[in-house]
C-alpha atoms as an extended CHARMM CRD file, in Angstrom:
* protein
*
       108  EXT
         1         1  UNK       CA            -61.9970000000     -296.8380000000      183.3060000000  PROA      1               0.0000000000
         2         2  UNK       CA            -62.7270000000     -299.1650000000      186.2850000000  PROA      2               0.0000000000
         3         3  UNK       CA            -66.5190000000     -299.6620000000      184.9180000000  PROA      3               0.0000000000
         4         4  UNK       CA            -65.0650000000     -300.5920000000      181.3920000000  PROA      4               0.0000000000
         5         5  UNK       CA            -62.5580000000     -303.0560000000      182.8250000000  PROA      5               0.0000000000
         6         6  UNK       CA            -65.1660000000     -304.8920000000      184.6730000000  PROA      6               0.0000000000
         7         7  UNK       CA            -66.7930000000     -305.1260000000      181.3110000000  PROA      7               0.0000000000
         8         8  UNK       CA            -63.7130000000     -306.4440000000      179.4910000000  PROA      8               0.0000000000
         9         9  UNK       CA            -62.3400000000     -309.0220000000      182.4340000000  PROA      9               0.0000000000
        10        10  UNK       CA            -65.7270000000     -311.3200000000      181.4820000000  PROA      10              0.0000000000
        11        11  UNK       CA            -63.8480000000     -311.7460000000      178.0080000000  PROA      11              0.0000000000
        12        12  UNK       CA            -60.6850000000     -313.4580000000      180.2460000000  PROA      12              0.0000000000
        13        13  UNK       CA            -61.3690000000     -317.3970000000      181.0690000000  PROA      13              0.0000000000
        14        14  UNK       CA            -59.2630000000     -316.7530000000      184.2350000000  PROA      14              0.0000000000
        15        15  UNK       CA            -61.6400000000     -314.7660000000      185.7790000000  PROA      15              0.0000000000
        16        16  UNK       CA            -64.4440000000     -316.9680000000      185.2470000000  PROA      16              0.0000000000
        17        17  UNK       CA            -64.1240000000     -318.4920000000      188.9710000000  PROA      17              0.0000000000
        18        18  UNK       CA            -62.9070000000     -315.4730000000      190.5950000000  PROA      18              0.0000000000
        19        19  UNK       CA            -64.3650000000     -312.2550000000      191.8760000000  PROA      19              0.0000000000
        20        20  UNK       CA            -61.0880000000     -310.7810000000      192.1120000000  PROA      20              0.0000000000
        21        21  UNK       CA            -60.8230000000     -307.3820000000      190.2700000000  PROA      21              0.0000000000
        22        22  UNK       CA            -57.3420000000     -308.1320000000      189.0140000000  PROA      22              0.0000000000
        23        23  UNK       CA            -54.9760000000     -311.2800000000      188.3610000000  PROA      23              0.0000000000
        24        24  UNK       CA            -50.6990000000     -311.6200000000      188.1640000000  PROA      24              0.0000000000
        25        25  UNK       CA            -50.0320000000     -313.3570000000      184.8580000000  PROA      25              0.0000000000
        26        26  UNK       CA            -49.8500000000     -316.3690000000      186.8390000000  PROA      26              0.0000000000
        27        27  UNK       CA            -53.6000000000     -316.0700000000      187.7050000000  PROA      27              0.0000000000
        28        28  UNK       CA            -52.8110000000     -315.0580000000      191.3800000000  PROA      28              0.0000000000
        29        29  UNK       CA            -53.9480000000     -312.6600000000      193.1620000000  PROA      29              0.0000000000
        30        30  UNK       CA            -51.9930000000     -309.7090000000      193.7330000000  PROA      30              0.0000000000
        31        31  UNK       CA            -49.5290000000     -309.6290000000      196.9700000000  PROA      31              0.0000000000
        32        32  UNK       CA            -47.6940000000     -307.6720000000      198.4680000000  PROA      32              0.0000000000
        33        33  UNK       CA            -44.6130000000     -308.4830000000      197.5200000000  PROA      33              0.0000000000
        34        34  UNK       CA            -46.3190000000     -308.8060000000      193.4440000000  PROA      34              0.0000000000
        35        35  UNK       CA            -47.6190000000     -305.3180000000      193.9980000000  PROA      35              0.0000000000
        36        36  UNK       CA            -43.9010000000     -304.3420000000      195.1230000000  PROA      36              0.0000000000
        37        37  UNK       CA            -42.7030000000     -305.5120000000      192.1600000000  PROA      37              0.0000000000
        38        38  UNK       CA            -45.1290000000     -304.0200000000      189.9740000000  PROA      38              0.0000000000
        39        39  UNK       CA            -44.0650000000     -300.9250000000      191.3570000000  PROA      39              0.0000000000
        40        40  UNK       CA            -40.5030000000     -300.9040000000      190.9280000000  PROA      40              0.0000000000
        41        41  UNK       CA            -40.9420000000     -301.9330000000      187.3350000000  PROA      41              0.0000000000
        42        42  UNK       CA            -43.2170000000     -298.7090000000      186.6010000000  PROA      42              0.0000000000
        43        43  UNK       CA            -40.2970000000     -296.5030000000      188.0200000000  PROA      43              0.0000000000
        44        44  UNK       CA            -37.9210000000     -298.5770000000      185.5910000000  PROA      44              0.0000000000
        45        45  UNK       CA            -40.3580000000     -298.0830000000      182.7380000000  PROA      45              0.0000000000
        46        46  UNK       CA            -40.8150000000     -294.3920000000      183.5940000000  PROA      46              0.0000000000
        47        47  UNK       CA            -37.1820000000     -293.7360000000      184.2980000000  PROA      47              0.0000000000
        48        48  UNK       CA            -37.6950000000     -293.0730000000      188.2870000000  PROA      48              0.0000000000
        49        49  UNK       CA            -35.0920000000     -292.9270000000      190.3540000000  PROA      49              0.0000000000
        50        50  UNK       CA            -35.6670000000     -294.6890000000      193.2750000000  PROA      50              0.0000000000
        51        51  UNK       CA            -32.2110000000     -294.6880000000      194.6960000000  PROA      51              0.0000000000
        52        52  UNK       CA            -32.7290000000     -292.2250000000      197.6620000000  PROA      52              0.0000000000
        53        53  UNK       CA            -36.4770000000     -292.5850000000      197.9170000000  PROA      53              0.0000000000
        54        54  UNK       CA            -38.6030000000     -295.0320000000      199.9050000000  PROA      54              0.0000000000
        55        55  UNK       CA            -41.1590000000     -295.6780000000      197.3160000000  PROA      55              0.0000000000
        56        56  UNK       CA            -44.4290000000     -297.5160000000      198.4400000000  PROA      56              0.0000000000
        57        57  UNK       CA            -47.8410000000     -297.7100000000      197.6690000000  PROA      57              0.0000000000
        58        58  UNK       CA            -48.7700000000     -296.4750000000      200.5030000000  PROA      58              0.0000000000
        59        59  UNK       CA            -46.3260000000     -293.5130000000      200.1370000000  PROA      59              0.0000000000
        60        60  UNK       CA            -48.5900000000     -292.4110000000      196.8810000000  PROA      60              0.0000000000
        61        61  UNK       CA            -51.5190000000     -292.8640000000      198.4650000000  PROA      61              0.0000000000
        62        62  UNK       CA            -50.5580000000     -290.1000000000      201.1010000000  PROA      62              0.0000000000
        63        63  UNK       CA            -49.2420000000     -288.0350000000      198.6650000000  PROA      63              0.0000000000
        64        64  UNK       CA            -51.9910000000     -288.1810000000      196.1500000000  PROA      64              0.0000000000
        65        65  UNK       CA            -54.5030000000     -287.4290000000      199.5890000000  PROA      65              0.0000000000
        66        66  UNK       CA            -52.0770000000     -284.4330000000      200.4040000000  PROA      66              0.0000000000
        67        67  UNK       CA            -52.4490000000     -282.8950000000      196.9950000000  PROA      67              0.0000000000
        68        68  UNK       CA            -55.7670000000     -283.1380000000      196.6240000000  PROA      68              0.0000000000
        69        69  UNK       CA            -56.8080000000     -281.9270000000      200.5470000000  PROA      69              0.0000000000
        70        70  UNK       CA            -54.7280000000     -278.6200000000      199.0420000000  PROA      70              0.0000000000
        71        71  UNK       CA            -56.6030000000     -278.9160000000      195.6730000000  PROA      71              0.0000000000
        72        72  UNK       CA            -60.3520000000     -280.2590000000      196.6060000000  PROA      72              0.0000000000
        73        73  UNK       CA            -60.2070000000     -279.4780000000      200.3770000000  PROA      73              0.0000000000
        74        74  UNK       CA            -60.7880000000     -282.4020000000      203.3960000000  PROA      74              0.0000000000
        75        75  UNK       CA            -64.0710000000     -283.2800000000      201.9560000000  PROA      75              0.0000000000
        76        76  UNK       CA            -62.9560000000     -284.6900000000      199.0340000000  PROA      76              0.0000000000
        77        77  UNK       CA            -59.8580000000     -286.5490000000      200.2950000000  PROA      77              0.0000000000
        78        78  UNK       CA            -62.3000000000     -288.2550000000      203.5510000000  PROA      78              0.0000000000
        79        79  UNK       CA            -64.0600000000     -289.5030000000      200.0570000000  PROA      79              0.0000000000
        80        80  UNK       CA            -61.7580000000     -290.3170000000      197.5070000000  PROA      80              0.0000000000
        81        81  UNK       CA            -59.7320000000     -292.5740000000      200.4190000000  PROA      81              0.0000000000
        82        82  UNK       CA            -62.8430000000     -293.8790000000      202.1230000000  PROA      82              0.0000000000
        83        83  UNK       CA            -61.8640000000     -292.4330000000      205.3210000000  PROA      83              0.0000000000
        84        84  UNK       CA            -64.5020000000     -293.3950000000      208.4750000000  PROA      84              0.0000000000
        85        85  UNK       CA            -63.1200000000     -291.1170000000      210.5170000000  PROA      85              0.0000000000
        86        86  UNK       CA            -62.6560000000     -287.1290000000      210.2790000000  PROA      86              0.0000000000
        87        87  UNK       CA            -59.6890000000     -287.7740000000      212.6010000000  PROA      87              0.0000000000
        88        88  UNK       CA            -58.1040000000     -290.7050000000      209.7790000000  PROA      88              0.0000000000
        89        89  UNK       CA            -58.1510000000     -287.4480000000      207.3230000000  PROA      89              0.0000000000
        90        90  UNK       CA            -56.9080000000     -284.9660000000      209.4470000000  PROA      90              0.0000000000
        91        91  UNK       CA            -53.2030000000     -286.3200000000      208.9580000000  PROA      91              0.0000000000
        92        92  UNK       CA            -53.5540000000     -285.5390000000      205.2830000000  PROA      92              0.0000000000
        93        93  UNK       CA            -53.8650000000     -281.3090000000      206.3460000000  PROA      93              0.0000000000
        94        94  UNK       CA            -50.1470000000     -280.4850000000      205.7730000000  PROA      94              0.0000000000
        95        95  UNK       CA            -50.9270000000     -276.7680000000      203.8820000000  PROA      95              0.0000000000
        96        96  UNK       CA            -47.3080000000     -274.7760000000      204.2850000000  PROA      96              0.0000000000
        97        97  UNK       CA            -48.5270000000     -271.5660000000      206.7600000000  PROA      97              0.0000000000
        98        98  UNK       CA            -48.4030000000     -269.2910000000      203.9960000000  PROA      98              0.0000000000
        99        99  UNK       CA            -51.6490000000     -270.5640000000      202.2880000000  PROA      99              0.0000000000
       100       100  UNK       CA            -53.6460000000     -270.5860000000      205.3890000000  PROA      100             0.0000000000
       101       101  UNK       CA            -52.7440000000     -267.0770000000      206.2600000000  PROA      101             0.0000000000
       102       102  UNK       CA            -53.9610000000     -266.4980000000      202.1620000000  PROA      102             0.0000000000
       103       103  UNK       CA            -57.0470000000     -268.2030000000      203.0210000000  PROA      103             0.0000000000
       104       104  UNK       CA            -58.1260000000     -266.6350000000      206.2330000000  PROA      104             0.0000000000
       105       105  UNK       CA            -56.5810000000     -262.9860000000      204.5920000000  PROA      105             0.0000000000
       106       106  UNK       CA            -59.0250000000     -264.1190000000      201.7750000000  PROA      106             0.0000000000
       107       107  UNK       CA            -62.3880000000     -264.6250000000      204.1240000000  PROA      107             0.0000000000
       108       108  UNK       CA            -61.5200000000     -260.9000000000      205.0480000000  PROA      108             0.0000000000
């Protein structure tokens, strides 16, 4: 998706002077506070509750890297997040106790 979008922005005058991957409508880069914004309005589009949550992106990012370090293993999350450090991925290890003892009941 990210290799076709790079293909389409050339079509868009207001990325003519920009390297910038993507633009606000008002040809700005995206903020914080914009990217904020952006997010509550998906959760009003998608009929989230946000209420009693503390929604972030930041908070997705750790969730999508706990998911997959249970799904792919710490490999694939040190990848997929561009982590430097072994240490940096470490935090993303939160498997309840009952799968490791399946795991190391599985190695035998």
């Amino acid at each position: 998706m990210l290799t076709r979008w790079v293909e389409e922005r050339q079509a868009y005058p207001i990325y003519e002077e920009t390297d910038r991957l993507w633009l606000t409508r008002e040809q700005n880069p995206y903020s914080s506070h914009s990217l904020s914004y952006l997010l509550d309005r998906l959760c009003e589009v998608a009929d989230i509750d946000t209420s009693n949550r503390k929604l972030s992106w930041y908070a997705i990012r750790h969730s999508v890297g706990t998911y997959m370090t249970r799904e792919e293993g710490l490999a694939a999350v040190q990848s997929q997040l561009r982590h430097k450090s072994e240490m940096t991925t470490m935090k993303y290890d939160q498997a309840p106790v009952e799968d490791r003892r399946d795991a190391l009941d599985r190695m035998g």
